[in-house]
C-alpha distance (Angstrom), angle and dihedral (degrees) to the residues before:
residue distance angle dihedral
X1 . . .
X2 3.87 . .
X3 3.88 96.2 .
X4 3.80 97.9 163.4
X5 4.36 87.3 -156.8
X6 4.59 79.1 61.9
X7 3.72 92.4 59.5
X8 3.66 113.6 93.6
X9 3.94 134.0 -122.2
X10 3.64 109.2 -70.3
X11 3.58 98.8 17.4
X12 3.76 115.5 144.5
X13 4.12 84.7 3.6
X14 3.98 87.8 -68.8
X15 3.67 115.6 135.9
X16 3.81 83.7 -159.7
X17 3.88 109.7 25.1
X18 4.11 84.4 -172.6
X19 3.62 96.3 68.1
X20 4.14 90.3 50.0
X21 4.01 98.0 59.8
X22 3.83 87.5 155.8
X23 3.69 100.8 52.6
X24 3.28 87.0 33.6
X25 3.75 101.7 69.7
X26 4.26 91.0 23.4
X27 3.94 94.8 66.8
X28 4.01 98.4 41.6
X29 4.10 90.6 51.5
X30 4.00 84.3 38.4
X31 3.59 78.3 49.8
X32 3.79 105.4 65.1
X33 3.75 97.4 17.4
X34 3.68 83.0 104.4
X35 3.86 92.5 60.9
X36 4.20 101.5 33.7
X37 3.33 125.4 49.2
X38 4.41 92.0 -115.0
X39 3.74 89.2 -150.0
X40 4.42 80.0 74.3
X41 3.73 92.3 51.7
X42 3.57 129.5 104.9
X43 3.66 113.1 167.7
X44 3.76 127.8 -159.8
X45 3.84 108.9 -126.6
X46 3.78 134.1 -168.1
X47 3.72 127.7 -81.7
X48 3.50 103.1 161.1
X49 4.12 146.9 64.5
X50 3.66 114.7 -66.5
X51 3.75 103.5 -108.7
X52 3.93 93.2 -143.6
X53 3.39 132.5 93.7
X54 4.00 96.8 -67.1
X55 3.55 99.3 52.3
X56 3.28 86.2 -146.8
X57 3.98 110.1 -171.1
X58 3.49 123.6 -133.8
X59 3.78 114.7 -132.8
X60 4.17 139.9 158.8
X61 4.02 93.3 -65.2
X62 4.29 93.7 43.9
X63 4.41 83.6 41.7
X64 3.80 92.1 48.0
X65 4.03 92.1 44.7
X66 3.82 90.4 57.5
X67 3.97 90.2 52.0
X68 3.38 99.6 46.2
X69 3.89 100.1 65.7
X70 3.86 88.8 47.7
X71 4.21 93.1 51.2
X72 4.25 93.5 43.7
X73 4.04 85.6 47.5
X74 3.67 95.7 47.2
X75 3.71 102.3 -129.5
X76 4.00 123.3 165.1
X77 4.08 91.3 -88.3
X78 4.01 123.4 -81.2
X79 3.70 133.8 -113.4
X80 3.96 129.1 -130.9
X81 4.05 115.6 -128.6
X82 3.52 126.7 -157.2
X83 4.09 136.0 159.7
X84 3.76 90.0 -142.2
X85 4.45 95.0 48.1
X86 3.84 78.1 -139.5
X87 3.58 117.5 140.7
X88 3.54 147.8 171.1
X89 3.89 122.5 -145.5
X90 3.13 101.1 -156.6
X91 4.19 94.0 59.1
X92 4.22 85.1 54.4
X93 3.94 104.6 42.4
X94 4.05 110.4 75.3
């Protein structure tokens, strides 16, 4: 699970990791492309608000920065998580 509002302060060099969604998920698949084939991976990514102190709410642009990292590394696709299995189509379709 990839959820960019899980990642501590300072991870990656962010101060915030929440408000980086793309780097975010980018450098911890770049991270362990070097020990799994990426092609196998299929990360869960972040589709709701960040539960720290921002509250930062996850809409179309945060959505579409988790996916991108996952289609320009090739991995096997990505699935959306969130508590209330409500979501809106037109945050997940390019």
């Amino acid at each position: 699970m990839l959820y960019p509002s899980g990642f501590a302060s300072g991870s990656f060099h962010h101060k915030y990791p929440a408000d980086h969604p793309y780097a975010v998920i980018y450098r911890s698949l770049n991270n362990i492309k070097d020990r799994v084939d990426i092609r196998r991976v299929r990360p869960w990514l972040q589709y709701f608000r960040d539960y720290k102190s921002k509250k930062r709410l996850y809409q179309r642009y945060e959505i579409q920065e988790q996916i991108r990292p996952t289609k320009e590394l090739k991995t096997n696709g990505w699935m959306m998580w969130s508590s209330s299995s409500k979501y809106n189509i037109g945050y997940i379709l390019p």
